[in-house]
ZAMI-636325 format. One record per residue (C-alpha): residue in three letters; x, y, z. Coordinates in nm, 3 decimals. Layout:
// ZAMI-636325
site r=ALA, X=X, Y=Y, Z=Z $
...
END
This chain:
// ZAMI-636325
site r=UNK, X=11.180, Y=15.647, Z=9.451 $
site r=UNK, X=10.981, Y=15.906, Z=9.644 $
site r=UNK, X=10.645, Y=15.748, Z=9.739 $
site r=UNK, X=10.578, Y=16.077, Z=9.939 $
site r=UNK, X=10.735, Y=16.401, Z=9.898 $
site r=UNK, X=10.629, Y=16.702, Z=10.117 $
site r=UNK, X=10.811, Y=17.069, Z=10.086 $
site r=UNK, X=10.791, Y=17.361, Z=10.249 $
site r=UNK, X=10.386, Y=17.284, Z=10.386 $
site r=UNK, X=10.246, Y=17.518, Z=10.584 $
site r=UNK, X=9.879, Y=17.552, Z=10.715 $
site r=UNK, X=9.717, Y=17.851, Z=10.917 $
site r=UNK, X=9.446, Y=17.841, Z=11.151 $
site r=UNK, X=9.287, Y=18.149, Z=11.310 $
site r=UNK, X=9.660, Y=18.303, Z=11.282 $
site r=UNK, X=9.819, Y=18.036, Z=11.428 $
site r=UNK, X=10.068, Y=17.825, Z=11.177 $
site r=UNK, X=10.008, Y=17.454, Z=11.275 $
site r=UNK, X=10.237, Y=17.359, Z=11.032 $
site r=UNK, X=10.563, Y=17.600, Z=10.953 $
site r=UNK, X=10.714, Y=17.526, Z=10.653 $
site r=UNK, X=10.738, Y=17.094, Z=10.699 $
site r=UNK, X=10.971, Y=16.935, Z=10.441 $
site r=UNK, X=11.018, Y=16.526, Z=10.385 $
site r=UNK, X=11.083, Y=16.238, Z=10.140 $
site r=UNK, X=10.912, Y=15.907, Z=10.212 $
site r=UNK, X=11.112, Y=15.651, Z=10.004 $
site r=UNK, X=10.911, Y=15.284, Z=9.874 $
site r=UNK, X=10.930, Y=15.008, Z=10.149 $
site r=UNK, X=11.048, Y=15.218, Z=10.428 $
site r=UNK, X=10.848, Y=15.237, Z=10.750 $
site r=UNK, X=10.918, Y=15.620, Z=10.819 $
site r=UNK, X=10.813, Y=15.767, Z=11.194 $
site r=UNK, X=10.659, Y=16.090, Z=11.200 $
site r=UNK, X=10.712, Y=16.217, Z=11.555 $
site r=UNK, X=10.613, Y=16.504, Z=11.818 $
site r=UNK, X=10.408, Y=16.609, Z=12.104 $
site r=UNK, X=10.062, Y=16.697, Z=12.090 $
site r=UNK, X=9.976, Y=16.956, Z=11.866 $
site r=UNK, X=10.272, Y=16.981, Z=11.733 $
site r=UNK, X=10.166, Y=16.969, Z=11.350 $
site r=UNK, X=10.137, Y=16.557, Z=11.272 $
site r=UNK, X=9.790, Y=16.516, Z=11.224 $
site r=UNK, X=9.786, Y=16.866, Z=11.010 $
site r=UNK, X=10.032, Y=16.725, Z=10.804 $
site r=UNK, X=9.884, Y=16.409, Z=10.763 $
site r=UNK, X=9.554, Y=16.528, Z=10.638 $
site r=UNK, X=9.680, Y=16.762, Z=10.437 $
site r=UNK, X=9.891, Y=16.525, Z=10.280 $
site r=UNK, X=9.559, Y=16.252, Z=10.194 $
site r=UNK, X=9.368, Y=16.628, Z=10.046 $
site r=UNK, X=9.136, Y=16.638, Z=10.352 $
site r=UNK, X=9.301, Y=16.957, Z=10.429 $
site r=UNK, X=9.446, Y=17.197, Z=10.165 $
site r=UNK, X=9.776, Y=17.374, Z=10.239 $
site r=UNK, X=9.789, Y=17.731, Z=10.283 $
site r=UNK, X=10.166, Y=17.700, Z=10.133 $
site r=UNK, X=10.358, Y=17.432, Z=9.984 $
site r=UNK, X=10.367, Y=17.111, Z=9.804 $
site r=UNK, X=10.300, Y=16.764, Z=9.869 $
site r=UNK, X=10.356, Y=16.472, Z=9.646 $
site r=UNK, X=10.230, Y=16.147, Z=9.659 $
site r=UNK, X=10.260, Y=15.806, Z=9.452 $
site r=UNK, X=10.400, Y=16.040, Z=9.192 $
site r=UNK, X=10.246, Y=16.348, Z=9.159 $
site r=UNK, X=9.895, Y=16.552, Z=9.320 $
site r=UNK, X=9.648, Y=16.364, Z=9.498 $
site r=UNK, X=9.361, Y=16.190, Z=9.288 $
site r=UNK, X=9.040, Y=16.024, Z=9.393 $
site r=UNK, X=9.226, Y=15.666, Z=9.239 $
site r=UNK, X=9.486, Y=15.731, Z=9.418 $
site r=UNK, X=9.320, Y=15.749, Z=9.740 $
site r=UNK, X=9.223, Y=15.377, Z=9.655 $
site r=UNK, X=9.612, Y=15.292, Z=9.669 $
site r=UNK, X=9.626, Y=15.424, Z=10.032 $
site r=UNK, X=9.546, Y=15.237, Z=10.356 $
site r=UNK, X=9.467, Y=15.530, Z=10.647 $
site r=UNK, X=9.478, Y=15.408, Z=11.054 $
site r=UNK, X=9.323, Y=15.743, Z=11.235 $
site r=UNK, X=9.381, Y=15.778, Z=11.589 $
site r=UNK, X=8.983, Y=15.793, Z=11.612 $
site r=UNK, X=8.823, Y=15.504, Z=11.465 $
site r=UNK, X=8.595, Y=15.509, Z=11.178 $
site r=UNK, X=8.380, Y=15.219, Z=11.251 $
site r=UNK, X=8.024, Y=15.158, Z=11.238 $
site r=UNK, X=7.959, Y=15.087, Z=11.583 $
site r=UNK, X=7.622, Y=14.884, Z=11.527 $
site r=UNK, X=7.707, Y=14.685, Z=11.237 $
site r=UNK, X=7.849, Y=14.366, Z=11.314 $
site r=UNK, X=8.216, Y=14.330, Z=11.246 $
site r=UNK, X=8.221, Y=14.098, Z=10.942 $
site r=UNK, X=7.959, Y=14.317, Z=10.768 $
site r=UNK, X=8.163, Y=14.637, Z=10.848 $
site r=UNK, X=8.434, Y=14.492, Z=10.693 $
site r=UNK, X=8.315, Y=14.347, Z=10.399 $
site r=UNK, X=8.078, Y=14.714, Z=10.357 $
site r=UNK, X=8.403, Y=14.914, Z=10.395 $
site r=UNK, X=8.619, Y=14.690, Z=10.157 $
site r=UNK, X=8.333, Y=14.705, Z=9.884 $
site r=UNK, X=8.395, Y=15.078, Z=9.895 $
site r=UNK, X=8.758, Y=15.046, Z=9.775 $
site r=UNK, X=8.627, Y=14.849, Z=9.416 $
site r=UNK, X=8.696, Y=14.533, Z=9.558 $
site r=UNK, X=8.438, Y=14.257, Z=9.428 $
site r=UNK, X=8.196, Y=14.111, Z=9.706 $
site r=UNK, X=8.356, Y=13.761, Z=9.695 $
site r=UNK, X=8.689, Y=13.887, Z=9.703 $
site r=UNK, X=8.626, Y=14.096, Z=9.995 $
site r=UNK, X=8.454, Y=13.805, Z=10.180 $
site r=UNK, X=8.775, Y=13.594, Z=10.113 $
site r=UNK, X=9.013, Y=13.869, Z=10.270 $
site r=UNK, X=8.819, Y=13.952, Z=10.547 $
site r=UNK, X=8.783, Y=13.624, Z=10.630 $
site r=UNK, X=9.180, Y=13.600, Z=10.641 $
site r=UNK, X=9.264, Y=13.900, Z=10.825 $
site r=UNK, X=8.993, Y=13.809, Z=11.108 $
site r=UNK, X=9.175, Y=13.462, Z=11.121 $
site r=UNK, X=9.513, Y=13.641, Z=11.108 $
site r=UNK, X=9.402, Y=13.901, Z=11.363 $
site r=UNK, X=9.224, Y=13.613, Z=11.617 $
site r=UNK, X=8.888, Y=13.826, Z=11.539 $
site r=UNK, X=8.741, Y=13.525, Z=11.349 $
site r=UNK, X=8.547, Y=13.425, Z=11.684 $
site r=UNK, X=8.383, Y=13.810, Z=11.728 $
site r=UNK, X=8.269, Y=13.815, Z=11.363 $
site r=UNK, X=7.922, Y=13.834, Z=11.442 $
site r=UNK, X=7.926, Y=14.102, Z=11.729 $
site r=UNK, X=7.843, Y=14.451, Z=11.699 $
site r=UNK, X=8.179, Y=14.677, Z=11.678 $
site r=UNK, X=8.009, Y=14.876, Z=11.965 $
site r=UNK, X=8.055, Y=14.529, Z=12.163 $
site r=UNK, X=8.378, Y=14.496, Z=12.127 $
site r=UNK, X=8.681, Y=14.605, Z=12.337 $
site r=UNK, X=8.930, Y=14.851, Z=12.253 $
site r=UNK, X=9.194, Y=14.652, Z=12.130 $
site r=UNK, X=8.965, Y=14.446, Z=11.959 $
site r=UNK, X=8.850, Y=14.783, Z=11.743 $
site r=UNK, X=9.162, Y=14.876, Z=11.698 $
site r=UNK, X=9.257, Y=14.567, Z=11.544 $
site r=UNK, X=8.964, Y=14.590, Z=11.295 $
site r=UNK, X=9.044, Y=14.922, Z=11.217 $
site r=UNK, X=9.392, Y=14.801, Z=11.077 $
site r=UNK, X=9.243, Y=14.529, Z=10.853 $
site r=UNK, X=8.998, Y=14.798, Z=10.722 $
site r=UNK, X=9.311, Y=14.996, Z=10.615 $
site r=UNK, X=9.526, Y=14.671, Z=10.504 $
site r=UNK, X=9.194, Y=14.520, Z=10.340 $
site r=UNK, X=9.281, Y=14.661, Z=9.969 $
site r=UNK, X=9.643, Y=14.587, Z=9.954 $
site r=UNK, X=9.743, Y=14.920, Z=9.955 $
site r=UNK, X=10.101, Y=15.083, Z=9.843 $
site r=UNK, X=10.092, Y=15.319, Z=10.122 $
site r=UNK, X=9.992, Y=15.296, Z=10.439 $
site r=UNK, X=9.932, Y=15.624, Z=10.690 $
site r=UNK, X=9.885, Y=15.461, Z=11.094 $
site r=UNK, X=9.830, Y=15.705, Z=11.360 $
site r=UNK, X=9.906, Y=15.562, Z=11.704 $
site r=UNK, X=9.891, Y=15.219, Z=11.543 $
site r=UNK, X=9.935, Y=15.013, Z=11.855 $
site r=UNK, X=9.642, Y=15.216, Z=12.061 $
site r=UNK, X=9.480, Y=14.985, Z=12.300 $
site r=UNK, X=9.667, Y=14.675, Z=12.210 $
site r=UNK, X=9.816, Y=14.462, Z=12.474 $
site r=UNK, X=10.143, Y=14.320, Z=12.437 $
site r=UNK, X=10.068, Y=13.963, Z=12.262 $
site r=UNK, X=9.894, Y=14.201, Z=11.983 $
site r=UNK, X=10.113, Y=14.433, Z=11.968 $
site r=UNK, X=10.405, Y=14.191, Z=11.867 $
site r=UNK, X=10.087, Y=14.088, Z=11.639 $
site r=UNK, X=10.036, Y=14.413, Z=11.435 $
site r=UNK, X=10.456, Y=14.467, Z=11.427 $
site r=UNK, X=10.468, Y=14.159, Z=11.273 $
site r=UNK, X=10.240, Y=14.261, Z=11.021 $
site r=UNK, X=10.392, Y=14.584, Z=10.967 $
site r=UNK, X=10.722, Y=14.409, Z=10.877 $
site r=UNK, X=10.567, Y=14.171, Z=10.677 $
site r=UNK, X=10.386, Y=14.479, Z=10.474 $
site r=UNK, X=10.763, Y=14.641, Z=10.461 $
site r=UNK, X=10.893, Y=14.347, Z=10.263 $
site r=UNK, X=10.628, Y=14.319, Z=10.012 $
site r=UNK, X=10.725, Y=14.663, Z=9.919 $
site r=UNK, X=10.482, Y=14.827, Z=10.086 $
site r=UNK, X=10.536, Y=15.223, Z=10.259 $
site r=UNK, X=10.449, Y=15.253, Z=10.605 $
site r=UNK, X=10.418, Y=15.644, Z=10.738 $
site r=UNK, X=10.380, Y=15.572, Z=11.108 $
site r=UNK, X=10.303, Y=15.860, Z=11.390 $
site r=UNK, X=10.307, Y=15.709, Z=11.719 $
site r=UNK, X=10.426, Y=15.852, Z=12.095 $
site r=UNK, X=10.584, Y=15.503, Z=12.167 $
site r=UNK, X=10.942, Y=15.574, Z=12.130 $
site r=UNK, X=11.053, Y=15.194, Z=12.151 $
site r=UNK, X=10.829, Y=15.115, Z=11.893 $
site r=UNK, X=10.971, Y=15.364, Z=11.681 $
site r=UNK, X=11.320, Y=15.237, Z=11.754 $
site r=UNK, X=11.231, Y=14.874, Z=11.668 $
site r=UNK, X=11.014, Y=14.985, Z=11.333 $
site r=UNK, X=11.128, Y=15.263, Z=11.168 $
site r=UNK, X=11.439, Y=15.310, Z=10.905 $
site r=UNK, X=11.386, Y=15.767, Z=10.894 $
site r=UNK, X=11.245, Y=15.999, Z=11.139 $
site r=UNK, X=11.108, Y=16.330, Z=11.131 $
site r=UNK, X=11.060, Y=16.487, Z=11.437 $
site r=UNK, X=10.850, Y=16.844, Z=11.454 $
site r=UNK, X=10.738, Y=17.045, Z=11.710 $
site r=UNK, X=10.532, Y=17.379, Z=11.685 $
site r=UNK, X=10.497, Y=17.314, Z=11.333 $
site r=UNK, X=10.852, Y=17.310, Z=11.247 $
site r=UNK, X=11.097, Y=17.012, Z=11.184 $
site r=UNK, X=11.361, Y=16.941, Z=11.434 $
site r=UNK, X=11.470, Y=16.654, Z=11.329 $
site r=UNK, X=11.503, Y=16.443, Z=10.992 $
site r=UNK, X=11.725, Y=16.149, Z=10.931 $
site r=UNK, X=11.758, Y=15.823, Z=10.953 $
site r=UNK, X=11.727, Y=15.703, Z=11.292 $
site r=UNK, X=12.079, Y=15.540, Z=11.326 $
site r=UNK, X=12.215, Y=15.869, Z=11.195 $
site r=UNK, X=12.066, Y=16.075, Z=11.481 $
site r=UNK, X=12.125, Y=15.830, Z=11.767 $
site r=UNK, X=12.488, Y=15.890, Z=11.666 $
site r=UNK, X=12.508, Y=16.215, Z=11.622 $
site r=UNK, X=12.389, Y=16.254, Z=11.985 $
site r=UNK, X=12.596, Y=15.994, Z=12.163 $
site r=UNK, X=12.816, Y=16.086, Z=12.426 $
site r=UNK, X=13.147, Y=15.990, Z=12.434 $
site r=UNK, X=13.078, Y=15.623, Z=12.655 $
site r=UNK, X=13.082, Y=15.264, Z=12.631 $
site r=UNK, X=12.872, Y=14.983, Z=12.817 $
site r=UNK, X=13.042, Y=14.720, Z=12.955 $
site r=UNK, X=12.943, Y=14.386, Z=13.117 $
site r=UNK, X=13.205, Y=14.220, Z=13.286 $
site r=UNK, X=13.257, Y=13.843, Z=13.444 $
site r=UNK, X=13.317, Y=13.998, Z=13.732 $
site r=UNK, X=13.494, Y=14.327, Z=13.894 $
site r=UNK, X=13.632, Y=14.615, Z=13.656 $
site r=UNK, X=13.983, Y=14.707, Z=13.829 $
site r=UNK, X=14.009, Y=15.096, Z=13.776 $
site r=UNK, X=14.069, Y=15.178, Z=13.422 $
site r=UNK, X=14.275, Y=15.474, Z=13.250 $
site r=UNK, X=14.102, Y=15.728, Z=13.071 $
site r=UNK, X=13.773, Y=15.692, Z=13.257 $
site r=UNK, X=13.596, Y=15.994, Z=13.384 $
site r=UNK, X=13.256, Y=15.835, Z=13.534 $
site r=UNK, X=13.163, Y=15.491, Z=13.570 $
site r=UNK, X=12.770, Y=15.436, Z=13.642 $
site r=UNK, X=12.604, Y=15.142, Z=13.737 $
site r=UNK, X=12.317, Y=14.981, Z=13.517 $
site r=UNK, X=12.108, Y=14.738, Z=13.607 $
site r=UNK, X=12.377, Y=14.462, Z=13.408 $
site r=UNK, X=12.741, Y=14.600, Z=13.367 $
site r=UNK, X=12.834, Y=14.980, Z=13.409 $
site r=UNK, X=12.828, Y=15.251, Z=13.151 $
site r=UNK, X=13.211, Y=15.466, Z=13.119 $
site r=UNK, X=13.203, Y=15.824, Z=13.032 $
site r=UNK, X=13.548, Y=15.847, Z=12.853 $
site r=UNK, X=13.797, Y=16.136, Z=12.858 $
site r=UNK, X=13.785, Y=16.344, Z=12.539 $
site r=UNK, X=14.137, Y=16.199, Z=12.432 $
site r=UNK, X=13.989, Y=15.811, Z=12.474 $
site r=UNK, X=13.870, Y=15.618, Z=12.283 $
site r=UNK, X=13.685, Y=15.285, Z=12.282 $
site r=UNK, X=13.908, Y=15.096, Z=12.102 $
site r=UNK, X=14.184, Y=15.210, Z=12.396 $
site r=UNK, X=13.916, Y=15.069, Z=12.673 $
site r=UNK, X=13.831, Y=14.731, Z=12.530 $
site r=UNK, X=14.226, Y=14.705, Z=12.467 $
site r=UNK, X=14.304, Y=14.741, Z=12.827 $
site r=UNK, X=14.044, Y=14.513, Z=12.980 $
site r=UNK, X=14.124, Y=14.208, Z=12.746 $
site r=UNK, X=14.490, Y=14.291, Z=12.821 $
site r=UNK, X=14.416, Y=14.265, Z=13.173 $
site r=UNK, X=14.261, Y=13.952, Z=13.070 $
site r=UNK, X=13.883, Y=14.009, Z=13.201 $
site r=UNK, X=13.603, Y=13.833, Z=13.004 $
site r=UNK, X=13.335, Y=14.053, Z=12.880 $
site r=UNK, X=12.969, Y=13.931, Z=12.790 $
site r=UNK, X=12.888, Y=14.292, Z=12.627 $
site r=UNK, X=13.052, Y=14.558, Z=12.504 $
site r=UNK, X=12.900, Y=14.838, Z=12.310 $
site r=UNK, X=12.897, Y=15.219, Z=12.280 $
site r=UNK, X=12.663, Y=15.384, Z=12.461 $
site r=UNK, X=12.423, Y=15.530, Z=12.220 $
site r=UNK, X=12.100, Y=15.729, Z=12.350 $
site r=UNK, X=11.739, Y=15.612, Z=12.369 $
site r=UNK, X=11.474, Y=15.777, Z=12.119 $
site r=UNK, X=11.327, Y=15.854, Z=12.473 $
site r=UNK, X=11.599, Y=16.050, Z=12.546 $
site r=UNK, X=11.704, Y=16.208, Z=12.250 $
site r=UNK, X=11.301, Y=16.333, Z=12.208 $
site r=UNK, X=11.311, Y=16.515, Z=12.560 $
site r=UNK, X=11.620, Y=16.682, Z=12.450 $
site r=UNK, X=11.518, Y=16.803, Z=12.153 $
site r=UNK, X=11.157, Y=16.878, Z=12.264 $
site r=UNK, X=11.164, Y=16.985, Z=12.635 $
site r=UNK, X=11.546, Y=17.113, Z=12.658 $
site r=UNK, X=11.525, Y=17.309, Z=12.287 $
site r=UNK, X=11.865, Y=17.111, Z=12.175 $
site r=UNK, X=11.839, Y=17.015, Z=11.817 $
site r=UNK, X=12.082, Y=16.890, Z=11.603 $
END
């Protein structure tokens, strides 16, 4: 089931199309990465797709059919600039902003309560969100968007500000979300993130889509020919091997275009070398993204 379907969206500004004829499928309980450099098109496409913006061409579906003003109570939204009240405290900014989404006043007290113990914001309750730190807005900024139990949730640069003990935090979080069924629609410039989180990727740039697949799909389709290996010990020269470079543990082999991996791990164990790893070498998102985005290659 298609909890968001976009095709063929296009929006003009001043001439300019920011977005150039988009197409996607977000299916239920998938954490899906929507990806590119700066003003490449994301945020376009993500406001047009919650109705802040209206297309100049195309379609987008979501939770089964147009946008509706319920609907938009089904939908958690993360923007990349915070929509706080900076001097109300923190526990009254939630509870204000959670009362907006029909949620009763005691009901809204009991989750906020749990998400600031959850989030280790509990102890800040009572300060002003203008007295808090960065990380410390960005974490109430999630629970605003988590605070209704939505079906779908839209996070733009999600992990913004966060050091690493939260960050493993909010991904925790996220994956707990994913099996309860929730949808996750995730636009972040942290590539490993991506890699960790997301099942599908589209990647756009200039408005257009480069990419769109899953993401063990594409970091296959763009794999050299190469294996990583990490020996007990010294590799003795091996046949069908056309570069061997060091990595910080084991080596990486470019093979010949008539080898194969299978042919490689056969020889070494019949040469009776122990191996701690063995893998083929696929690339990072890193990588593949300055490819497709810096060197034009698409795929």
């Amino acid at each position: 089931m298609n909890v968001v379907s976009v095709s063929n969206l296009v929006k003009n500004f001043q001439g300019v199309n920011a977005v150039d004829g988009v197409s996607f499928n977000v299916t239920k309980g998938e954490i899906f990465g929507l990806l590119g450099p700066n003003g490449a098109g994301k945020t376009t496409t993500i406001r047009m797709m919650l109705d802040i913006f209206k297309p100049d061409g195309g379609t987008v579906e979501i939770l089964g059919g147009a946008m509706t003003p319920e609907k938009k109570d089904r939908i958690g939204y993360i923007p990349e600039e915070r929509g706080l009240y900076l001097d109300l405290t923190l526990e009254r900014c939630l509870n204000y902003l959670g009362s907006l989404k029909g949620i009763s006043k005691k009901e809204v007290r009991t989750r906020t309560d749990k998400w600031l113990e959850r989030l280790e914001l509990a102890p800040h309750k009572r300060k002003k969100i203008k007295e808090l730190s960065k990380g410390m807005q960005q974490k109430a900024q999630i629970i605003v968007s988590i605070l209704h139990s939505p079906e779908l949730i839209i996070v733009d640069e999600p992990f913004s500000g966060l050091d690493p003990i939260n960050t493993q935090l909010v991904k925790e979080i996220i994956l707990e979300l994913r099996s309860q069924g929730v949808t996750i629609i995730m636009s972040t410039h942290q590539m490993h993130q991506v890699e960790e989180l997301c099942d599908n990727i589209v990647l756009i740039d200039k408005g257009r889509v480069l990419l769109h697949d899953k993401l063990e799909t594409i970091k296959r389709r763009f794999a050299a020919n190469a294996v990583i290996v990490q020996p007990v010990g010294t590799l003795p020269a091996i046949p069908g091997i056309d570069a061997v470079t060091p990595l910080k543990k084991g080596v990486k082999l470019s093979l010949s275009n008539n080898t194969n991996p299978q042919d490689v791990l056969k020889f070494i164990v019949s040469q009776g070398i122990s191996i701690e790893k063995f893998e083929l070498a696929f690339p990072s998102l890193d990588e593949i993204y300055i490819r497709v985005v810096k060197e034009g290659v698409a795929a």
